[in-house]
C-alpha positions, -999 to 999 in steps of 0.1 A, spaced: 258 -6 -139 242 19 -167 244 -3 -201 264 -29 -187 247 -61 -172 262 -77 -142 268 -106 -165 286 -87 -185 306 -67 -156 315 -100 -142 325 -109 -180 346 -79 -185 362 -84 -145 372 -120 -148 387 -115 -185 410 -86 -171 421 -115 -142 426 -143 -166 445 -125 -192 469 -105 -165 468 -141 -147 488 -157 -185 508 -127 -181 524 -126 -148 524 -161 -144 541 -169 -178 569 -141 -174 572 -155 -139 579 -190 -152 609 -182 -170 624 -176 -139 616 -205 -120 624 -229 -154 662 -215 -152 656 -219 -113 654 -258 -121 677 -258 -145 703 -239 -120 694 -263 -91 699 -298 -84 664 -300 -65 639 -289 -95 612 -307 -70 616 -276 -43 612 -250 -67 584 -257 -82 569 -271 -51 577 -236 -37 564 -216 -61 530 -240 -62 529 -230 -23 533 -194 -32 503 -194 -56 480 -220 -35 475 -244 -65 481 -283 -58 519 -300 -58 505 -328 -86 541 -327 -101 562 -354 -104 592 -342 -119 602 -308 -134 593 -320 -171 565 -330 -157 552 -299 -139 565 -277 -171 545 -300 -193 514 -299 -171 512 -266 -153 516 -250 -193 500 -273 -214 476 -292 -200 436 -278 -206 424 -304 -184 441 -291 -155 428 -260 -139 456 -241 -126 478 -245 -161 485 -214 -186 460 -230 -213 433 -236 -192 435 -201 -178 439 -186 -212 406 -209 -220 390 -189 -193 399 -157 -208 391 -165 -240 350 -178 -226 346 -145 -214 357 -126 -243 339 -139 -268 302 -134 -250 318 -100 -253 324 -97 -290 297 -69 -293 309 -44 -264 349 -54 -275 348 -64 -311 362 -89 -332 396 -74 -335 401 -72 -296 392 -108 -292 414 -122 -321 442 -116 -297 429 -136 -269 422 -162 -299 459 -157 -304 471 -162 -273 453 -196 -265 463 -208 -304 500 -201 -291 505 -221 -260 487 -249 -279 516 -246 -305 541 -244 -283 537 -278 -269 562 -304 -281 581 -278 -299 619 -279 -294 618 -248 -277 584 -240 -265 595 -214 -235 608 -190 -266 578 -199 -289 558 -185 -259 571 -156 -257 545 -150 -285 516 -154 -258 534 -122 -240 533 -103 -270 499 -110 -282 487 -100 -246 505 -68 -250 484 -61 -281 453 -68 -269 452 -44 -240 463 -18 -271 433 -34 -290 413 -26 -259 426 13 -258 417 15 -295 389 -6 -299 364 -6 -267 347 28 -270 329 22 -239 350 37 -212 331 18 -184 345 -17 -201 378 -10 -203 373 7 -165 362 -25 -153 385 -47 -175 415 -31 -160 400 -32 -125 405 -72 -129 437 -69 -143 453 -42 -117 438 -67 -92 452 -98 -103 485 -81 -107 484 -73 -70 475 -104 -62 505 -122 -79 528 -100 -68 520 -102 -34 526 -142 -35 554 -138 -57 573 -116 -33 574 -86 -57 592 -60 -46 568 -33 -23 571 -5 -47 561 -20 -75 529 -34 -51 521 1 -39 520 12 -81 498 -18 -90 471 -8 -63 472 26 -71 462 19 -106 436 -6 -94 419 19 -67 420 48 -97 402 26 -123 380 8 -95 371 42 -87 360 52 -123 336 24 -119 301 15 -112 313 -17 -92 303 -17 -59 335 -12 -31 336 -24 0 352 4 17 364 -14 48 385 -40 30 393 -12 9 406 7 35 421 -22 52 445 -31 27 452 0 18 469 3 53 488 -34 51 504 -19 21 513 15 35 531 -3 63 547 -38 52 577 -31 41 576 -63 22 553 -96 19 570 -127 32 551 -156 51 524 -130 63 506 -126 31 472 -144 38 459 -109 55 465 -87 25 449 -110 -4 414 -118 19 413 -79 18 419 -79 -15 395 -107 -27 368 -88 -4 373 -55 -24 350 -58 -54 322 -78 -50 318 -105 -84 306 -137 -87 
């Protein structure tokens, strides 16, 4: 890795997951609020869209699930817990990042927090979307190492793919995702497995979209770049 530790590599990898993690998922959630809102059954929506993600149904009502899956930082699949994540890994990173980089994760995390109980917390989240934005301008600015921000967007190109791909995202904007992600991977010194590599490369090329047979593609993915 040159300079960078392995600890550090896995760092700068898991904060690009986390933070693109927020990001999709968040944006996502609008959706599938006015989903509940639109339906009578609130229960098979989000019960649907906990099967797309492989997280655990332990909703009991839509308030419920909107209170928990956002809020909550003792549950591990929510927004804050995952912007908790992001935030752990960005501030052992303070010296290859800087201060002004991490303020937004900061940010971010002090946002959802507000938001709860507010009369309106999906709008006051929309903050969270837009301090995310400026950190990966912070981190375009800011991080002068170009192997950091190489392996940062590595973990965000692949988180992105693998949302989309359980979301049901449309195939084109799958294809553009993992061509990002091989073209920073590549720019890397993470180590590739070129077979998975390969492999998924040719499940994209061919699926013309990503229905019930899904499973195939993110194993490929997940075997890609080898973290801990």
């Amino acid at each position: 890795m040159g300079i960078i530790s392995i600890e550090k590599a896995n760092n700068l990898y898991w904060l690009g997951r986390y933070t693109e993690r927020v990001f999709t998922t968040l944006r996502k959630f609008y959706r599938i609020f006015d989903s509940m809102i639109d339906f009578d059954d609130a229960e098979m929506v989000y019960s649907e869209y906990c099967q797309r993600l492989s997280i655990p149904n332990i909703y009991t009502s839509g308030q419920q699930f909107v209170d928990c899956y956002i809020f909550d930082p003792k549950n591990p699949d929510s927004l804050y817990h995952n912007m908790e994540r992001a935030y752990d890994n960005a501030i052992v990173l303070r010296d290859e990042l800087s201060s002004n980089v991490v303020s937004y994760i900061q940010l971010a995390l002090d946002a959802i927090a507000s938001a709860k109980g507010t009369a309106a917390p999906l709008f006051q989240l929309q903050q969270v979307v837009d301090y995310l934005f400026a950190f990966w301008g912070c981190v375009d600015d800011y991080v002068e190492n170009e192997e950091c921000r190489n392996i940062m967007k590595t973990g965000k190109y692949a988180e992105r793919i693998d949302l989309y791909i359980r979301l049901q995202y449309h195939t084109k904007d799958i294809e553009k995702e993992f061509t990002k992600f091989v073209n920073r991977m590549k720019k890397t010194n993470m180590h590739c497995n070129l077979d998975k590599l390969a492999e998924l490369t040719e499940i994209i090329n061919t699926k013309k979209e990503f229905n019930t047979e899904y499973q195939e593609a993110l194993n490929c993915l997940q075997g890609i770049v080898e973290v801990v």
